[in-house]
C-alpha positions, 0 to 999 in steps of 0.5 A: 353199638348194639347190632339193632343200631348197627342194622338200622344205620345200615339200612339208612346209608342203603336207602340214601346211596343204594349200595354201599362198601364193607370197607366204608361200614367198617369206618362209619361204624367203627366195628370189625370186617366180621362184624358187618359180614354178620350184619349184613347176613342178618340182614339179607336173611330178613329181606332188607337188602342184598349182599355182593362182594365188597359190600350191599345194596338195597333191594328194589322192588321188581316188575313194578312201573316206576314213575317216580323222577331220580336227579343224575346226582341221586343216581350216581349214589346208586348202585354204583359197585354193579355200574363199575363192574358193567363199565369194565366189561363194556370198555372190552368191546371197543376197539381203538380207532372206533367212534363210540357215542356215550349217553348221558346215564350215569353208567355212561359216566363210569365207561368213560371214567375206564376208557380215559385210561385205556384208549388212545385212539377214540372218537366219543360222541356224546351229550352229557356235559359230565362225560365231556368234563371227564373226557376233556384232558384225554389224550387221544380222545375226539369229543363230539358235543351234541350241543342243544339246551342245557338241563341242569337235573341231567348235567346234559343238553337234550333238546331237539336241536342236540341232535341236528349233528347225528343226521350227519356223524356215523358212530360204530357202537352207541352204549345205551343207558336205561332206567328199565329193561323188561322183555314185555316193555323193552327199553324205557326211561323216567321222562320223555326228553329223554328218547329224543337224544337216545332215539337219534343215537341209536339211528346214528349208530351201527350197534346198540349195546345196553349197558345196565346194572342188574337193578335195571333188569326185569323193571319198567319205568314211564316212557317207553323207547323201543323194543329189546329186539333193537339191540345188538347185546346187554352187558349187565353185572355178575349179581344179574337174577337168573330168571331176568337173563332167561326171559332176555335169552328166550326171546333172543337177545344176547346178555353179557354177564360182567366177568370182573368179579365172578372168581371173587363170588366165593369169597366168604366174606361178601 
């Protein structure tokens, strides 16, 4: 296959999925390591994506409000190396015996995903009926269903009567998923039943922790939530921009960078 070719089928599978494995390049496109490590400098050179380790993802374009509705299952394509490392880095910050709530964002579905196997002593409070499926079989875990009416675009219940049981639960840390995080507009979101929920959590919970990969960072989309002072920190990835932590850090709020992958940064092959 000629590197046009490959270059094209490279920017297809980025633009479906929003990242994608070297490993995977590799198989689909039956050619060396080396080869797509080429392919992908050539391409990042171009500005048509960005490498990370193990792989790439898709540039997006920035400071933009977005309004463009993205399905659950489109999203968990999305991004999905930087929502691994930031999950790995949030479970850090849960202590056994907590009573943590998990929205229904698709980086809420990969904590869970890590404290399935990490904890044995967990209360998880949660409206995402694909959280409470992954959590259903572990040992150790309390789920706490928030109930209300099913929506089948978010595999989550999202009414207002999900949150009549928060008035009446205390949760130590609630894990905050957002489709954009911008000093200027703070935490904002693609509809509006999306705040309800995520509104009553927040009230319910002693901390607020922002779990977003760094695509989210510096973005704004339609509905916006609150400010980024009602957080306690962001735990984004370690590919985060330098200028999107800054503007975070200037105005006060603490940023945790993911230390999962940092070491593996100097890697020649990215």
């Amino acid at each position: 296959m000629l590197s046009e070719q490959r270059h094209k089928e490279i920017l297809q599978l980025l633009s479906e999925e929003g990242s994608i494995k070297t490993s995977t390049l590799c198989n689909i496109l039956s050619t060396s390591r080396e080869t797509v490590r080429r392919d992908l400098e050539s391409l990042e050179e171009q500005g048509k994506l960005r490498r990370i380790h193990g792989g790439a993802i898709k540039l997006e374009p920035r400071n933009e409000t977005s309004t463009f509705y993205t399905s659950f299952e489109q999203r968990k394509k999305e991004h999905s190396l930087y929502k691994e490392e930031v999950a790995l880095e949030a479970a850090n910050y849960i202590s056994e015996g907590q009573a943590i709530a998990l929205d229904s964002g698709t980086t809420s579905l990969e904590l869970a995903r890590v404290i399935k196997n990490r904890f044995h002593s967990l209360t998880v409070v949660t409206n995402s009926l694909t959280i409470a499926n992954e959590l259903s079989d572990a040992k150790g875990i309390t789920l706490v269903l928030t109930g209300g009416i099913y929506n089948s675009e978010e595999k989550a219940f999202l009414s207002d009567m999900a949150t009549l049981i928060l008035s009446r639960i205390n949760i130590d840390i609630l894990f905050l998923t957002t489709c954009g995080i911008s000093v200027e507009r703070g935490i904002t979101y693609q509809r509006m039943d999306d705040l309800m929920i995520q509104s009553k959590l927040m009230k319910a919970s002693a901390r607020t922790i922002a779990i977003a990969d760094s695509s989210k960072l510096g973005t704004n989309s339609l509905v916006r939530m609150c400010g980024v002072e009602e957080l306690s920190m962001i735990i984004t990835d370690s590919h985060a921009p330098a200028d999107s932590i800054r503007a975070l850090e200037q105005a006060g709020i603490q940023v945790v960078i993911s230390k999962q992958r940092k070491e593996e940064n100097h890697v020649t092959d990215k």
